[in-house]
C-alpha positions as CSV (number, residue, x, y, z in Angstrom):
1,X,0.0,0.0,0.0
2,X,1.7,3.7,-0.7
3,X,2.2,5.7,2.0
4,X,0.0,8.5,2.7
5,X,1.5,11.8,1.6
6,X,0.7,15.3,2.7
7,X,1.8,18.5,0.7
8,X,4.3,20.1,2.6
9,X,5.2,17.2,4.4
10,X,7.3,15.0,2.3
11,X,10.9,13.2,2.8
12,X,13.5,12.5,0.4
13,X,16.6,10.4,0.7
14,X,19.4,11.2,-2.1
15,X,22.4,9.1,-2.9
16,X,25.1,9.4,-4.9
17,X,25.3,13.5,-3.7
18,X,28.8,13.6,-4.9
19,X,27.9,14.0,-8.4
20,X,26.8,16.8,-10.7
21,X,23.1,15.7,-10.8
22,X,23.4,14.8,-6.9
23,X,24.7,18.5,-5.9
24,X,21.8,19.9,-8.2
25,X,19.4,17.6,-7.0
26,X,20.1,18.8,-3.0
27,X,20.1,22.1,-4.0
28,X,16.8,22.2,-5.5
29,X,15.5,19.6,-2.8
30,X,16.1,22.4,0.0
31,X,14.2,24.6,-1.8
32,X,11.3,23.0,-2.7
33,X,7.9,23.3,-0.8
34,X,7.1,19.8,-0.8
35,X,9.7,18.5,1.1
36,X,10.2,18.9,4.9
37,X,13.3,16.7,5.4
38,X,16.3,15.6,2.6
39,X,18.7,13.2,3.9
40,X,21.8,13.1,1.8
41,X,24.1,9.9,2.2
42,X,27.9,11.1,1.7
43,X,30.9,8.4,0.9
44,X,33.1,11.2,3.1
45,X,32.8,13.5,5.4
46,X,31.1,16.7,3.0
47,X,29.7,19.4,4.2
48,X,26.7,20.6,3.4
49,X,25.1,23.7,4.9
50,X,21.5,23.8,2.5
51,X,18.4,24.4,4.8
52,X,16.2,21.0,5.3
53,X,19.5,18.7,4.2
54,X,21.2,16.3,6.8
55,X,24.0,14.2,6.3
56,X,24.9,10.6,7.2
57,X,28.4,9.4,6.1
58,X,28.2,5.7,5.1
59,X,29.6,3.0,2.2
60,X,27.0,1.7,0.2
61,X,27.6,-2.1,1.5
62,X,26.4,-0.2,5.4
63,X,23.7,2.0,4.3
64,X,20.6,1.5,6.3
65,X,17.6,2.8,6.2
66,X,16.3,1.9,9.6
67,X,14.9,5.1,11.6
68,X,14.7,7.0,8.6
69,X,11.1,7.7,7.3
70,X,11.2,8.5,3.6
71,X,8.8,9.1,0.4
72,X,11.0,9.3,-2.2
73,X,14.6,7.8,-2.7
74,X,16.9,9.5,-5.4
75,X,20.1,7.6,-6.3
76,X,21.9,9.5,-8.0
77,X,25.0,7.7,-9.5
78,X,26.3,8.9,-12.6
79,X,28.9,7.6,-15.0
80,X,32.0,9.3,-13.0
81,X,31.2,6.3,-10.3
82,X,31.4,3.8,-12.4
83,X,34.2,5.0,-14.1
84,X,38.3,3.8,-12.6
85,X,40.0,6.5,-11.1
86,X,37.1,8.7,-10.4
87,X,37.4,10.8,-7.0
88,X,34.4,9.2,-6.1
89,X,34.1,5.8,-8.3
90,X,32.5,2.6,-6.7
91,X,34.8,0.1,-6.9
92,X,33.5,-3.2,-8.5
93,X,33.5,-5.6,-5.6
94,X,30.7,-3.1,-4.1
95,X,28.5,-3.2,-7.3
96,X,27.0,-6.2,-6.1
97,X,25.5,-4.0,-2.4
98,X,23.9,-1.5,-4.8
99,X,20.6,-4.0,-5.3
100,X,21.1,-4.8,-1.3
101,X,20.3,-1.1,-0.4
102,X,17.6,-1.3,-2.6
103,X,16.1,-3.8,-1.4
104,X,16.2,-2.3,2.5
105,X,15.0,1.0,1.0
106,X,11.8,-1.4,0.0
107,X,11.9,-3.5,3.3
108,X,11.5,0.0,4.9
109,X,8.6,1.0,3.6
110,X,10.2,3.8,1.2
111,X,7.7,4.1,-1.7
112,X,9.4,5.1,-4.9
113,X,12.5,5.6,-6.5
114,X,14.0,7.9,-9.3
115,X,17.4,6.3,-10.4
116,X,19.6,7.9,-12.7
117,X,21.0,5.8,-15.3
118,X,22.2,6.5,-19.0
119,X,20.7,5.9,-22.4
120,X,23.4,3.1,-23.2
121,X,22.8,0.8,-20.3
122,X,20.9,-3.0,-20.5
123,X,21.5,-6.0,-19.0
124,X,22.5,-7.4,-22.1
125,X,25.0,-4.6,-23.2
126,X,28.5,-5.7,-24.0
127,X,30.3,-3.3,-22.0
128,X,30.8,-4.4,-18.5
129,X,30.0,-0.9,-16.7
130,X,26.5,-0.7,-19.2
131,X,25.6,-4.3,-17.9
132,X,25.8,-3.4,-14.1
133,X,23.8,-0.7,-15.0
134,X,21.1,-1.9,-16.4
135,X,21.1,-5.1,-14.1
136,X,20.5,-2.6,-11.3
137,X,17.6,-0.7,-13.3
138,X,15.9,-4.4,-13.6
139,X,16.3,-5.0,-10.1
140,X,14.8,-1.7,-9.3
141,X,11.5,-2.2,-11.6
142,X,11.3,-5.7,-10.1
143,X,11.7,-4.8,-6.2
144,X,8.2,-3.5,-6.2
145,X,8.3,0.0,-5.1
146,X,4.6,1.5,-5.6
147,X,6.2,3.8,-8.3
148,X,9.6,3.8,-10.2
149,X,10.9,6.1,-12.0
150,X,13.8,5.5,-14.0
151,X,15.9,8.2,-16.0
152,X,18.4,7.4,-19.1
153,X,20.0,10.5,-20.8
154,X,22.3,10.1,-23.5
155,X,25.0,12.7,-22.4
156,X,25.6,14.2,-19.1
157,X,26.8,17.9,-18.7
158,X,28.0,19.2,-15.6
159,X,28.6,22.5,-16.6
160,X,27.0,24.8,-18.9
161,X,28.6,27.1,-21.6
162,X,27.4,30.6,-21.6
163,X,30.0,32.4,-23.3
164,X,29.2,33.0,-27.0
165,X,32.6,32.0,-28.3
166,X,32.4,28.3,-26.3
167,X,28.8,28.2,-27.6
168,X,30.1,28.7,-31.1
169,X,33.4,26.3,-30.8
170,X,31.2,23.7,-29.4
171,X,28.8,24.0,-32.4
172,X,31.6,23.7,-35.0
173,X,33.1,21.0,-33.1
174,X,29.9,19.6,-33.0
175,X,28.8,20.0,-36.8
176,X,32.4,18.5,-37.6
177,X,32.2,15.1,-35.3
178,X,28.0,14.8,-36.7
179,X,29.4,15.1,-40.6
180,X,31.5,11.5,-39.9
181,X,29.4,9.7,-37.6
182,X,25.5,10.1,-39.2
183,X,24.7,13.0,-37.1
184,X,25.3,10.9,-33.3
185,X,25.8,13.8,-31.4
186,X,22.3,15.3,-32.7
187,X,20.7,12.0,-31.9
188,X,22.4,11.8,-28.5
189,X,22.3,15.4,-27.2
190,X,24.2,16.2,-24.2
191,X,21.7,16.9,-21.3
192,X,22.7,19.5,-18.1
193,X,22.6,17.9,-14.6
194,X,20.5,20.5,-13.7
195,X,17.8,19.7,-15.7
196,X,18.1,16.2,-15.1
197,X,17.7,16.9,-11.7
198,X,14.3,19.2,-12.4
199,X,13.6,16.1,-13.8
200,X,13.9,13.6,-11.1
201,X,11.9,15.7,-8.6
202,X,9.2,16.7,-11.0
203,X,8.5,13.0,-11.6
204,X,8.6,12.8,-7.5
């Protein structure tokens, strides 16, 4: 049965904070009306001083969700964890706790999740990294959370280019690498972080 939600009055639990959508994602999480409490799990000791955010510092194989009550769970995991030598990259013997948590987020009564993934990943895909992914977004849709919600862009920006002369380089670049690869950067435009993030609450 879902939990019983009051405007105002929700909870959120985001992980994966490190990262560009993450750091959006608090941001805007602080600020928005519906949500009375956003509890951000940190791989290290980060500070974060945003109104309604607290932190807890854990590993994914020891998060727990015990004592925590919570609508809405964000994990936020972008490529830049799954990638070697990332500041912040989950190594590959801890792949394997990412379903784990997932599962305790359902044993406690958490009722959906919004999962960041990318347009690449299956469970069939012949990169290794692509596989995990989309092995975890099967587990997810499987768990039985009362609503899942499951978002796959094609190319992650963390920044964005204001200047006119970046805006321009990028576009030549861009018309250049399109002209010898049938147009794949049109077909897989780069999204911001921000607006995934918009995204992910929206959907909340």
């Amino acid at each position: 049965m879902a939990t019983e939600i009051y405007k105002d009055q929700k909870s959120a639990i985001v992980i994966g904070c490190e990262g560009f959508v993450g750091e959006h994602l608090l941001q805007q999480l602080s600020r928005h009306h519906a949500y009375k409490n956003v509890f951000a799990v940190v791989m290290d000791r980060k500070k974060i001083d945003l109104p309604k955010v607290r932190t807890f510092m854990s590993s994914i194989e020891h998060v727990r969700f015990e004592g925590i009550k919570a609508n809405d769970l964000f994990i936020c995991y972008d490529a830049s964890f799954f990638n070697r030598g990332g500041k912040y990259a989950i190594p590959e013997k801890q792949y394997r706790f990412i379903p784990k948590m997932i599962l305790r987020a359902h044993e406690n009564k958490i009722g959906q999740v919004m999962l960041l993934s990318n347009k690449r990943t299956s469970s069939d895909a012949l990169l290794h990294v692509n596989r995990t992914r989309g092995l975890i977004e099967e587990f997810v849709i499987k768990t039985g959370f009362w609503s899942t919600h499951i978002f796959k862009p094609s190319l992650l920006l963390g920044e964005t280019i204001n200047q006119k002369w970046g805006q321009d380089l990028a576009g030549k670049i861009s018309d250049t690498i399109d002209s010898y690869t049938d147009n794949w950067l049109k077909k897989n435009k780069p999204i911001e972080a921000e607006v995934v993030a918009k995204a992910m609450i929206y959907a909340a």
